[in-house]
C-alpha positions in Angstrom: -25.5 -14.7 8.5 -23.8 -13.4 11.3 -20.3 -11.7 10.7 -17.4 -10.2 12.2 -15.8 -7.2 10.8 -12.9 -7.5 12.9 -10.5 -4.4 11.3 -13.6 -2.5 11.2 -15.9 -1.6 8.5 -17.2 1.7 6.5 -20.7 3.0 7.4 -22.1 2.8 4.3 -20.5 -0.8 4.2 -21.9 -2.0 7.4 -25.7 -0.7 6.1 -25.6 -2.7 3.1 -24.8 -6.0 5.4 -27.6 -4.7 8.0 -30.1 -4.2 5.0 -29.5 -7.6 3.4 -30.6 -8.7 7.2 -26.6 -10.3 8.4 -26.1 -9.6 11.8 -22.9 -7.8 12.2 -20.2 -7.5 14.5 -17.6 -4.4 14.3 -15.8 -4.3 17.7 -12.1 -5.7 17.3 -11.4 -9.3 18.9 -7.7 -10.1 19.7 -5.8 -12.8 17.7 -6.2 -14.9 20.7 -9.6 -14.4 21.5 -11.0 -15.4 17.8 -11.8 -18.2 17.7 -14.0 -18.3 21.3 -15.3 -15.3 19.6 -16.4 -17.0 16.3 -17.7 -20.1 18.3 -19.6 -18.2 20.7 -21.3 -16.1 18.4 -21.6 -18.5 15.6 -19.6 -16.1 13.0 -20.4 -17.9 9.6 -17.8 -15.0 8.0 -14.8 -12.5 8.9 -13.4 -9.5 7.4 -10.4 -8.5 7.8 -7.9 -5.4 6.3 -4.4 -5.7 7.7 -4.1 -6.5 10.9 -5.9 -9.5 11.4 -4.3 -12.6 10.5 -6.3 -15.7 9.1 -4.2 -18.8 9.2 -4.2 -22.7 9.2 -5.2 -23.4 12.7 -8.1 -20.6 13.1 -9.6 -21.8 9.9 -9.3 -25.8 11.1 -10.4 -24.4 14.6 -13.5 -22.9 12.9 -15.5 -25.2 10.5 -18.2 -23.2 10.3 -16.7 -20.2 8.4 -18.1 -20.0 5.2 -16.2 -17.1 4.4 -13.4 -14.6 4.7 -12.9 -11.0 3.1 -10.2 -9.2 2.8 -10.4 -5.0 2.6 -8.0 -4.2 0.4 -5.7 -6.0 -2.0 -3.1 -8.1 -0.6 -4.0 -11.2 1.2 -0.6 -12.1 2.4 -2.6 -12.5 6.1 -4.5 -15.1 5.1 -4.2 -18.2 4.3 -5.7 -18.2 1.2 -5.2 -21.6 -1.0 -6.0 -23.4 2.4 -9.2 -22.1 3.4 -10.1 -22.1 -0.3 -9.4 -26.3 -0.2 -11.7 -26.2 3.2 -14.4 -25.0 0.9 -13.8 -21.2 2.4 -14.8 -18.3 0.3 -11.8 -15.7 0.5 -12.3 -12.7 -1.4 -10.7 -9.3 -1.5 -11.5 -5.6 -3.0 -8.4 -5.2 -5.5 -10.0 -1.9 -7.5 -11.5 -0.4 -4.5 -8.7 1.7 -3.0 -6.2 2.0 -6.3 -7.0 5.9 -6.4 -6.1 6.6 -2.8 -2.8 4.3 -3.1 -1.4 6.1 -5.7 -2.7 9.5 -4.5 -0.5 8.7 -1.2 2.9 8.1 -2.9 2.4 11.5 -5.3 2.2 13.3 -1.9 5.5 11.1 -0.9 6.8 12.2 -4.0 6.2 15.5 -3.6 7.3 15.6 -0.2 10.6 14.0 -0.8 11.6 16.2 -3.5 11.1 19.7 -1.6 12.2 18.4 1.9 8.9 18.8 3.6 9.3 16.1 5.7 12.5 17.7 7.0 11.2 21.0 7.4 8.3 19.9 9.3 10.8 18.1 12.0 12.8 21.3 11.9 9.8 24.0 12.2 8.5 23.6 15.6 11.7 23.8 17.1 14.0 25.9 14.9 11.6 28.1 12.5 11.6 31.1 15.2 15.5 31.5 16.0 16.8 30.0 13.0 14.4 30.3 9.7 16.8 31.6 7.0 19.2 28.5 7.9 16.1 26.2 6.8 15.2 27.9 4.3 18.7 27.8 3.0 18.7 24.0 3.6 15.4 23.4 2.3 15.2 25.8 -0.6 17.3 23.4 -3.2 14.3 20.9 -3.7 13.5 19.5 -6.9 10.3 19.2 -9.6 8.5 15.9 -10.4 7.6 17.8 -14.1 10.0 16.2 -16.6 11.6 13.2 -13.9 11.0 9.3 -14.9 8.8 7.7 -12.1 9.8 3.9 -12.3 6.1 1.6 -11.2 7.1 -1.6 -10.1 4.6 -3.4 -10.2 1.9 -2.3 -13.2 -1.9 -3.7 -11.7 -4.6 -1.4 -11.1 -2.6 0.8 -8.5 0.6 1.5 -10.3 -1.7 2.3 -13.6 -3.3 4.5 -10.9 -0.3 6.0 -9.8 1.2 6.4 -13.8 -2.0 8.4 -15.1 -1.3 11.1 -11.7 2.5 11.3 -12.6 1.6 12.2 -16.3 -0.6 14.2 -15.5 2.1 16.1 -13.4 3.9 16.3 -16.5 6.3 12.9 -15.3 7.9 10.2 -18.1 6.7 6.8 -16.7 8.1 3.5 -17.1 7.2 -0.1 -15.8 8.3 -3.3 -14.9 6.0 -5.9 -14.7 6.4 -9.5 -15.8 2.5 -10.3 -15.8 1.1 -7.6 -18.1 1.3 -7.3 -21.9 1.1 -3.7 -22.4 2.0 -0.1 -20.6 -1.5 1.3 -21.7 -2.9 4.0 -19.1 -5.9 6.2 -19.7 -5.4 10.0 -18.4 -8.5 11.9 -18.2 -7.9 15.9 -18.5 -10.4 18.3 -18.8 -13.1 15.7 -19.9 -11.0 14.6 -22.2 -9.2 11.2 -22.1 -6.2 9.9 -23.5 -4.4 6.5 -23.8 -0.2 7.2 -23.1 1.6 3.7 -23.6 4.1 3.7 -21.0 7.2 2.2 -21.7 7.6 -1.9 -20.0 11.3 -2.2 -19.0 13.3 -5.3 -17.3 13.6 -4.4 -13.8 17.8 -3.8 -14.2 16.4 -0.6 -16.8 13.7 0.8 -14.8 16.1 0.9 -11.7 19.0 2.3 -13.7 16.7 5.0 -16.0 14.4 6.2 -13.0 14.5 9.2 -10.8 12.2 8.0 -8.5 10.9 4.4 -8.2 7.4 2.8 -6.7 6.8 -0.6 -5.5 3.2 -2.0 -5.9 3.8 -5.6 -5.5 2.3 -8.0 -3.0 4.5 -9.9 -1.0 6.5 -12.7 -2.3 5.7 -16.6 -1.3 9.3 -17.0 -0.8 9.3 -14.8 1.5 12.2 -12.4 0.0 12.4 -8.7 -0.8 12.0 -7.0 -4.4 14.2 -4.3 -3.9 17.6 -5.8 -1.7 21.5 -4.5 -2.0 21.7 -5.8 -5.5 18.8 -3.4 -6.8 19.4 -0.8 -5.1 23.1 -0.1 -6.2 21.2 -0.1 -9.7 19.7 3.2 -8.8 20.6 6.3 -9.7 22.7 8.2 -7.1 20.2 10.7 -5.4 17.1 8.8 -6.5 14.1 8.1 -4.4 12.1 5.0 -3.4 8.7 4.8 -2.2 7.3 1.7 -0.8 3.3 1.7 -0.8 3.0 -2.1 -1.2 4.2 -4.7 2.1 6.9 -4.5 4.3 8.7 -7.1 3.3 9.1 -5.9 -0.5 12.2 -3.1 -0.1 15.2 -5.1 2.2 15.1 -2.3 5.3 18.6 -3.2 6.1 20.1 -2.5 2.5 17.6 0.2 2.3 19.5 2.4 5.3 22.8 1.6 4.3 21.4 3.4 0.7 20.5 6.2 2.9 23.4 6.4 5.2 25.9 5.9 2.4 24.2 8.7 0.1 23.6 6.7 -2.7 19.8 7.4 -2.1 18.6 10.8 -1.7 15.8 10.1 0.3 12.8 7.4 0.5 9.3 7.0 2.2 7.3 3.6 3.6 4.2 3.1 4.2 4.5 -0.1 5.1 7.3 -1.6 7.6 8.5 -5.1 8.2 7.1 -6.3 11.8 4.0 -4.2 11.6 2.7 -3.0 14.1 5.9 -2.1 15.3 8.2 -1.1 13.1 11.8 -0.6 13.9 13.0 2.1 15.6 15.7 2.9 13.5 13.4 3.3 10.7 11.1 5.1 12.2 13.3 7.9 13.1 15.5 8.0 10.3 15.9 11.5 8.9 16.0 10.8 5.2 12.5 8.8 5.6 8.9 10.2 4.7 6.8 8.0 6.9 3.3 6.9 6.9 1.5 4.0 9.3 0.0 2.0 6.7 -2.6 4.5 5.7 -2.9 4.1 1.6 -6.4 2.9 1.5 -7.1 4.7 4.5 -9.3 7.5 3.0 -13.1 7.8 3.5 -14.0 7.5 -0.3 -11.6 4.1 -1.0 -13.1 2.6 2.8 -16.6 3.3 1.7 -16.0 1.4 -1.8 -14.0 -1.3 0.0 -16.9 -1.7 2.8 -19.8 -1.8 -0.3 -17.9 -4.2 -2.5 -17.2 -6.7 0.4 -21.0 -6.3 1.1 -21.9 -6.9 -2.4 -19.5 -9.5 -2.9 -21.4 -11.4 -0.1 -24.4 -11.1 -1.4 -23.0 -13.0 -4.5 -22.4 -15.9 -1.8 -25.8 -16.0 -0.9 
């Protein structure tokens, strides 16, 4: 078959499709150009990750797709239920990247609570002529050991994210309406045990949590998780970290938690209007900011790029 990995594909993931004899194409085609791209070439299949969107018209445009893959978890970019009726394939690679999620949002954790993302704006251009006043300002950070990290959201990443925060010595709680248990396995020392993490209503983990995660995917309605209502929930000085969409934390109630105080601090690595973000957001000072890069690691890409090739394969 020939495909098109438009968002790009991992080595080891592009092999597997060459040695299963696909023809494969890797260089990135612009939304408008797709589907003379997919005609000309007679694409029987796209991946995408995050930038490329999949919807309606494409997929009526394109008859001959047989399928389209999705490098990561969400598939809020595609239009899934549609090209499924079309007799589309759509898959995605939901365990694949859990790890490097949740290994992202402990270093946003860690960053908010000792103001590293402060110090590093301030270094460069204050640390010769003024360090003591930074380290003065900066020196009255905070430990995660013995905090309550509130996971909204309890799949595969926030059970990912729970078993690092125990093992950082963290109380975790959940919210999530779809599971039926708390359960998370923490290996330590080759030794593994099961901690049952308490499941909360979302009003509980908001109000009991020093620092809350969002691992949700987007809503169908559109709407935000976290909006003004939830976020005068939280405790005054907590944090909020948003590693799921854009859309899932309101960014307009979200700075006026900032501005006001009531919020100590919060990092995104995902932004409403991506790939440009606001500008306000981007430069706010009480903001750890990352572009989008949770799954972005070279062990998660090379699972992502092998499970999209094996899932292929399962087509065949």
């Amino acid at each position: 078959m020939n495909i098109l990995a438009n968002d790009g594909i991992s080595p080891s993931g592009a092999q597997a499709l060459l040695d299963a004899g696909h023809h494969l194409h890797t260089s990135f085609v612009e939304a408008d150009q797709l589907e003379a791209f997919i005609h000309e070439h007679d694409i029987h299949g796209i991946l995408v990750r995050s930038a490329t969107q999949v919807r309606q018209p494409l997929i009526d445009a394109c008859p001959g797709l047989k399928f389209i893959g999705r490098g990561g978890v969400g598939m809020d970019n595609i239009d899934v239920e549609y090209a499924r009726n079309k007799g589309i394939a759509v898959f995605n690679t939901p365990a694949s990247s859990s790890q490097s999620v949740a290994e992202l949002v402990m270093g946003h954790l860690f960053t908010l609570a000792r103001f590293l993302h402060h110090s590093n704006r301030a270094m460069p251009t204050d640390g010769q002529t003024g360090f003591k006043a930074l380290k003065k300002a900066y020196g009255k950070g905070t430990e995660l050991r013995g905090k309550t990290l509130g996971i909204v959201g309890f799949g595969r990443i926030g059970r990912s994210l729970a078993s690092y925060a125990l093992g950082c010595g963290m109380d975790v709680v959940a919210h999530d309406p779809f599971v039926e248990h708390g359960n998370v396995s923490l290996t330590i020392g080759g030794q593994t045990l099961e901690v049952d993490c308490p499941l909360l209503s979302l009003q509980d983990l908001l109000a009991q949590s020093d620092m809350v995660s969002i691992h949700v995917p987007a809503q169908a309605d559109g709407s935000a998780v976290i909006g003004s209502g939830e976020l005068a929930k939280m405790k005054r000085g907590a944090f909020l970290v948003n590693a799921a969409r854009g859309g899932s934390v309101d960014e307009d109630a979200l700075m006026a938690a900032l501005d006001s105080g009531h919020l100590a601090g919060a990092a995104l690595d995902v932004f409403v209007g991506e790939p440009s973000p606001r500008a306000d957001v981007t430069t706010h000072a009480q903001l750890s900011l990352t572009p989008h890069i949770g799954a972005a690691t070279e062990e998660a890409q090379d699972r992502i790029g092998l499970e999209l090739a094996a899932q292929i394969e399962a087509l065949s």
